[in-house]
C-alpha positions as CSV (number, residue, x, y, z in Angstrom):
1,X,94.3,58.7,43.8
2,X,91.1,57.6,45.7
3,X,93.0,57.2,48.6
4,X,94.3,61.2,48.4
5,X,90.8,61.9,47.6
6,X,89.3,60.7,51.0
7,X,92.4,62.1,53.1
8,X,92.2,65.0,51.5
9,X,88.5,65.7,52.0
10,X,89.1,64.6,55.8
11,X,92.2,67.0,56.2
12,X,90.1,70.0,55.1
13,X,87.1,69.0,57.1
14,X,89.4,68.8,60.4
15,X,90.8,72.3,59.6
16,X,87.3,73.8,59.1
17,X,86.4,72.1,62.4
18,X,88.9,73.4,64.2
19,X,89.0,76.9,62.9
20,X,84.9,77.3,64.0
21,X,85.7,75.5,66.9
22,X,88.2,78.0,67.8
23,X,86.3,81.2,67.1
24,X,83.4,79.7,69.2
25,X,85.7,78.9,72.6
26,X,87.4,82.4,72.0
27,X,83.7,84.3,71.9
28,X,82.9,82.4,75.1
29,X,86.3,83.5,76.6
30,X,87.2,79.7,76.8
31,X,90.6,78.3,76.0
32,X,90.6,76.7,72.5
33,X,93.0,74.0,73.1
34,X,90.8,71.7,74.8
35,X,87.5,72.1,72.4
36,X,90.3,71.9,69.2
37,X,92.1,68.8,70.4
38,X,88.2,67.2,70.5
39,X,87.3,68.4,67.7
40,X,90.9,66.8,66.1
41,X,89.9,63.4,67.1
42,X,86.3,63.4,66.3
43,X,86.1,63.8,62.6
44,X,85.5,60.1,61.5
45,X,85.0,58.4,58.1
46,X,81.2,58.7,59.0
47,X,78.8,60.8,60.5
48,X,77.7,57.8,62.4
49,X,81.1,56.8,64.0
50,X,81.5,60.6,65.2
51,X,78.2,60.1,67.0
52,X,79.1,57.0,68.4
53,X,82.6,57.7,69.6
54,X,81.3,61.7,70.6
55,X,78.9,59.8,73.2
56,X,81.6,57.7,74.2
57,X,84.3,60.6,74.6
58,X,82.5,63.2,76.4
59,X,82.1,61.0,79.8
60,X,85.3,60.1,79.3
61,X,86.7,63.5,79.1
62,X,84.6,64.3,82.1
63,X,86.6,61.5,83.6
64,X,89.4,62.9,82.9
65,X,89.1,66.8,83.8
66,X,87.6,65.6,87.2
67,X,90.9,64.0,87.8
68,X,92.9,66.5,87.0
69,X,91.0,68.7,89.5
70,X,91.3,66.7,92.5
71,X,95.1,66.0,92.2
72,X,95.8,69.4,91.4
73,X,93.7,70.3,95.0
74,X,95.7,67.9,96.1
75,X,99.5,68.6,95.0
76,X,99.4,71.3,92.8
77,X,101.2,71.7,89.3
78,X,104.0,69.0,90.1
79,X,105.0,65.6,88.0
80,X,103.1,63.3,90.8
81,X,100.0,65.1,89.8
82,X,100.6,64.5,85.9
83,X,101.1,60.8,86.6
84,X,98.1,60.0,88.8
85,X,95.8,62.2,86.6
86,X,96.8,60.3,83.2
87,X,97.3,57.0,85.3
88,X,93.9,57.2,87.1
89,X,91.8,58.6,84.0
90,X,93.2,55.3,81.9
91,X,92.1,53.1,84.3
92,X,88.5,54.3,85.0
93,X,88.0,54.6,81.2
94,X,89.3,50.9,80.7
95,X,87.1,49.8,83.7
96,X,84.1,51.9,82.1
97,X,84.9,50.8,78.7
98,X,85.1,54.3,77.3
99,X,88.3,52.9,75.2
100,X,87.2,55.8,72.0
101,X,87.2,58.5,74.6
102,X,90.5,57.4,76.1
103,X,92.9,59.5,74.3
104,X,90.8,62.6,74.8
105,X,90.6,61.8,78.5
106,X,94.0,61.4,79.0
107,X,95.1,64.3,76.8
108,X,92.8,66.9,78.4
109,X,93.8,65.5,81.7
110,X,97.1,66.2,81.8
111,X,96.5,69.4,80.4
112,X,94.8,70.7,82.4
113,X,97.3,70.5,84.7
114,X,99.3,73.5,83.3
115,X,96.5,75.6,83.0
116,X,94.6,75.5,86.3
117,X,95.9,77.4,89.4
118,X,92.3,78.5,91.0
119,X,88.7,77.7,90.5
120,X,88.8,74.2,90.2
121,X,85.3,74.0,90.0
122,X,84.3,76.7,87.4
123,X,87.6,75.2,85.5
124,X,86.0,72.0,85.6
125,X,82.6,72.7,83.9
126,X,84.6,75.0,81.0
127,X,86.2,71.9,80.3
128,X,83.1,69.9,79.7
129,X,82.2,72.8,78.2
130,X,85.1,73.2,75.9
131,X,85.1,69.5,74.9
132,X,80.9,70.0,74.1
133,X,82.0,72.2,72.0
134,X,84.6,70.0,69.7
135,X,82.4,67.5,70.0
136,X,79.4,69.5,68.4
137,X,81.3,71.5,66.0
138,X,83.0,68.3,64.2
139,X,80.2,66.4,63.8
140,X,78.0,69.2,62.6
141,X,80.7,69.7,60.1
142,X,81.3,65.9,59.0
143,X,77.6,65.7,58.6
144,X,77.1,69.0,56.5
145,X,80.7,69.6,54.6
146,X,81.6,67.0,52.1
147,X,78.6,64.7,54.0
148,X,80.5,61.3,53.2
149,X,79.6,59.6,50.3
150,X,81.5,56.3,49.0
151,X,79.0,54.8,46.7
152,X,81.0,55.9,43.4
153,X,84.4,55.0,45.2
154,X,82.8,51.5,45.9
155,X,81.5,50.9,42.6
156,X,84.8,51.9,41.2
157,X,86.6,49.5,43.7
158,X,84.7,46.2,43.0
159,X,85.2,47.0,38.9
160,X,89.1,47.8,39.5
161,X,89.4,44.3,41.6
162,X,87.3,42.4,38.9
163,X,89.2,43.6,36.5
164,X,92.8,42.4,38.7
165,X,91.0,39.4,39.1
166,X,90.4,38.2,35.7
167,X,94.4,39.6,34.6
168,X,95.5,37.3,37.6
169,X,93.4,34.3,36.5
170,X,94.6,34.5,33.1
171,X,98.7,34.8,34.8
172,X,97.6,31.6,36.7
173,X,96.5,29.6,34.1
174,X,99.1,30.4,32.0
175,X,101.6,29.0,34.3
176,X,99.5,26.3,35.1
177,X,99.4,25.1,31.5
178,X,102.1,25.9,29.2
179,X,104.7,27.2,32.1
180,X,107.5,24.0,31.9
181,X,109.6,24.6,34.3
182,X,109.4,21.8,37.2
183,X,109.8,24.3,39.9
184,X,107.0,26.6,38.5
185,X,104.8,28.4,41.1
186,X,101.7,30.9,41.3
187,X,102.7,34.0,42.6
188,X,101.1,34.3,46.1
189,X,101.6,37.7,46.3
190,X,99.4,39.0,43.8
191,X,96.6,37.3,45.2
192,X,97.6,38.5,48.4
193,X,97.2,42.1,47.3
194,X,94.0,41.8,45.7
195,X,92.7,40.4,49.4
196,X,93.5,43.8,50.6
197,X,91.7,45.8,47.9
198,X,88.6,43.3,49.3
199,X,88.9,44.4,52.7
200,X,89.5,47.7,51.7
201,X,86.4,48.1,49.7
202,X,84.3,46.2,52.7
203,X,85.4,48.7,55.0
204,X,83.8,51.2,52.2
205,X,80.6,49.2,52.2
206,X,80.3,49.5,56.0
207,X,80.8,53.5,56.0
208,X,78.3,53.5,53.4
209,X,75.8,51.7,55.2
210,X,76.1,53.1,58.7
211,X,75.3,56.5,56.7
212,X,72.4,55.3,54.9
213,X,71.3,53.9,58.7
214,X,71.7,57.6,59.9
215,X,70.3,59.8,56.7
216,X,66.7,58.9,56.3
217,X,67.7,60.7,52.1
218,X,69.9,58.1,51.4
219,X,67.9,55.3,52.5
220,X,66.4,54.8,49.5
221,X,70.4,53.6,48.3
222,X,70.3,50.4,50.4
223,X,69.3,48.2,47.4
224,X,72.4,49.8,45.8
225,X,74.9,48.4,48.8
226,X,73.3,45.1,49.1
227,X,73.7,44.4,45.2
228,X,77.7,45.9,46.1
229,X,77.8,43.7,49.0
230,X,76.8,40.6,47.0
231,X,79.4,41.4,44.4
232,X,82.2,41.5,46.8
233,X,81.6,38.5,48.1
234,X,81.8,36.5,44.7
235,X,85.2,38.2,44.6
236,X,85.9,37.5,47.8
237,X,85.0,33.3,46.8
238,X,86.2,34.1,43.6
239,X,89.8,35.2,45.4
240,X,89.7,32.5,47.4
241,X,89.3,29.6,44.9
242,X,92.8,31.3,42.8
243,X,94.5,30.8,46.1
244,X,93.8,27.1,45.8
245,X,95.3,27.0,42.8
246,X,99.2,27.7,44.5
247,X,99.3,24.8,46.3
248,X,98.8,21.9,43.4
249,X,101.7,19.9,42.0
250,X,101.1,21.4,38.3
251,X,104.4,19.6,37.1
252,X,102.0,16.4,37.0
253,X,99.4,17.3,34.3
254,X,98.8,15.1,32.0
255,X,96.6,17.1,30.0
256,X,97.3,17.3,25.9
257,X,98.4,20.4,24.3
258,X,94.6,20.2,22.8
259,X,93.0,20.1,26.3
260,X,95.4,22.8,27.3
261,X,94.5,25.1,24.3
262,X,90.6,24.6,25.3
263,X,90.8,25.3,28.7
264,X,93.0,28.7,28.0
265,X,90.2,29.7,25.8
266,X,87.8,29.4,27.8
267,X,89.9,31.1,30.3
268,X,91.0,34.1,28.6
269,X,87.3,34.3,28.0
270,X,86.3,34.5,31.6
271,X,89.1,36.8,31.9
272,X,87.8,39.5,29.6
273,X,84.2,39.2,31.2
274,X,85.9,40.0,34.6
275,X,88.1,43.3,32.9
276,X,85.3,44.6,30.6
277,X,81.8,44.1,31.8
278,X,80.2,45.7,29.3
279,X,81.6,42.4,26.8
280,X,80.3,39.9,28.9
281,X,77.8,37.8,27.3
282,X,75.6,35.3,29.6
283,X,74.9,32.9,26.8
284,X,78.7,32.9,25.8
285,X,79.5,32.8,29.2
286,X,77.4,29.4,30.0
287,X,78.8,27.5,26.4
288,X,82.4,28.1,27.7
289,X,80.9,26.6,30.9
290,X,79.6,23.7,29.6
291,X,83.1,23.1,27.3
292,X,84.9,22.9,31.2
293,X,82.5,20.7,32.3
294,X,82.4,18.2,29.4
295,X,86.4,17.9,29.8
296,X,85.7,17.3,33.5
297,X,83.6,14.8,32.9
298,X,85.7,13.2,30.7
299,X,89.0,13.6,32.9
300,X,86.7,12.1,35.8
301,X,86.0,9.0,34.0
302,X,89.5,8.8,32.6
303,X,91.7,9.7,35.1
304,X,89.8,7.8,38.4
305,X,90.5,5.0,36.3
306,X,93.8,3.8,37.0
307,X,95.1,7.1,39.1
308,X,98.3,5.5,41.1
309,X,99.6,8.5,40.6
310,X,97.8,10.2,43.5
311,X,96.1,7.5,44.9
312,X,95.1,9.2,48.5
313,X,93.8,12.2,46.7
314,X,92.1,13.8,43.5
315,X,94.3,14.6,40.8
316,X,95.6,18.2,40.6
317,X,93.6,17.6,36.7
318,X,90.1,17.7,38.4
319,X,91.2,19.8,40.9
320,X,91.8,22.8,38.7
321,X,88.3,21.8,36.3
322,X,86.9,22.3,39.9
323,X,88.0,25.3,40.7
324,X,87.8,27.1,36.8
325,X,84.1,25.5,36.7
326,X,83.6,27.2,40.3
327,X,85.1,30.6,39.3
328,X,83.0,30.4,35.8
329,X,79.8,30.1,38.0
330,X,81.0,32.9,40.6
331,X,81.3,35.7,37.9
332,X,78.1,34.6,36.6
333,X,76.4,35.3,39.4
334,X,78.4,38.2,39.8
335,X,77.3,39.9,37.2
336,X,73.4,38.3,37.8
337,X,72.8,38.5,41.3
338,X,69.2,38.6,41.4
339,X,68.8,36.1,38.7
340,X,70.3,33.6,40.4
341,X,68.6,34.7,44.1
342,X,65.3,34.2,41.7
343,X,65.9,30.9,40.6
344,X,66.6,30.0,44.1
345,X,63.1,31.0,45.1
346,X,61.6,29.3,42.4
347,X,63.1,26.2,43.0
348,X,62.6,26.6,46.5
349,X,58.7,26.8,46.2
């Protein structure tokens, strides 16, 4: 549905672009199709990108109606002059590093080709005129229709994949202790996915910011993205340190059926903090914590003892008290960001 909602909004933006591109080029008695195809292309996810690539494609469309100009002088409407215009306009943008602009270079370069018969000159300025035009237009409405706006998507994001990230935990865990079968895995694929949503909502954050950069209003929100920004990343850790979990040999624990039956609880614990914020309790939170780290301790002291098991390496035992104690610390700070940036000062001074 959020993903509907964004295209949707940029589909209506585009035709409102190119409908008031349109009726400008046909007031000026210029042919739409150059200004429209601009004005196609130019609508980004922010106003900031359409500024960025707008500068960027206007010399290169230049580029690219100045070629088309000279090979037509040269051999008329004929395929040799469709070739050298789109060859020659690729290369000079590649060269000039105009890569955003290239598609609108090329496109308006060949064209033109159809269209211009006399003129070359006066042909050549509507063009840049034509292309101003898209260029104006579709920023002017990105900027002023449906201004883009992701904070409530990213919010919603990073509470959807905390919430996937504690129902994957408590899958993992519950493989990893009462699953029997000696071929049991962890699903990669799960993990996999929730990567994406990560990525996803980064890309989010960037839009977001480059439009608090450009709107001096929503400034004041930066605070607001660097608290979301923060947040992601504990996921992100958070994401990583369940992907370490695959690769153990979990048909070698040795832990009782007691041991098993405390760390599940504190796990279905952390599990509920991640899928209902508004439950999680930080003094709850830190006495499951210190039940994890009491059993670590203890397997460390018990299991280093006489471990020919896995003499090379530590046993997958402390590995996974590692990586829960890790994850328990990660959603704390999750949900306390500043608090622990705080304590960091403190002990700091």
């Amino acid at each position: 549905m959020r993903n509907f909602h964004f295209h949707g909004i940029r589909i209506v933006k585009t035709g409102i672009a190119i409908f008031l591109t349109a009726i400008i080029c046909e007031w000026f008695h210029w042919p739409p199709v150059f200004a429209v195809i601009t004005a196609i292309v130019t609508i980004e996810p922010t106003v900031s990108d359409s500024i960025k690539k707008g500068i960027v494609r206007f010399p290169a469309s230049a580029i690219g109606s100045a070629y088309a100009v000279f090979f037509i002088a040269l051999f008329g409407n004929s395929p040799i002059t469709y070739t050298l215009a789109a060859v020659f306009t690729i290369l000079t943008c590649y060269k000039l590093k105009l890569h955003a602009g290239l598609l609108v270079a090329t496109l308006t370069a060949v064209a033109m080709v159809e269209v211009i018969h006399s003129n070359y000159l006066i042909s050549f300025f509507i063009r840049l005129g034509t292309t101003t035009t898209g260029l104006l237009v579709s920023t002017a409405v990105n900027m002023i229709v449906f201004r883009p706006d992701y904070r409530k998507d990213i919010l919603d994001s990073i509470q959807k994949i905390g919430a996937r990230a504690g129902t994957i935990l408590e899958q993992t865990f519950q493989t990893i202790l009462y699953d029997e079968q000696q071929d049991r895995k962890i699903d990669g694929v799960i993990i996999h996915q929730l990567n994406k949503e990560i990525l996803k909502t980064e890309t989010l954050i960037r839009f977001q910011r480059d439009e608090s950069n450009l709107h001096p209003l929503m400034g004041g929100d930066r605070e607001g993205i660097l608290m979301a920004e923060k947040q992601l990343s504990y996921l992100h850790n958070l994401d990583y340190h369940l992907g370490n979990l695959r690769y153990l040999p979990l048909n070698k624990i040795s832990w009782s059926e007691s041991e098993r039956d405390i760390i599940m609880d504190a796990v279905t614990e952390l599990s509920n903090d991640l899928q209902h914020a508004e439950d999680y309790n930080s003094q709850k939170h830190q006495l499951q914590l210190k039940n994890i780290t009491d059993l670590f301790w203890e397997d460390n002291d018990e299991i280093t003892k006489n471990n020919e098991i896995h003499p090379t390496q530590f046993p997958p035992e402390l590995i996974i008290l590692y990586e829960l104690v890790t994850i328990y610390n990660l959603v704390d700070r999750f949900y306390n960001p500043d608090l622990i940036n705080s304590s960091q000062k403190v002990e700091r001074k």
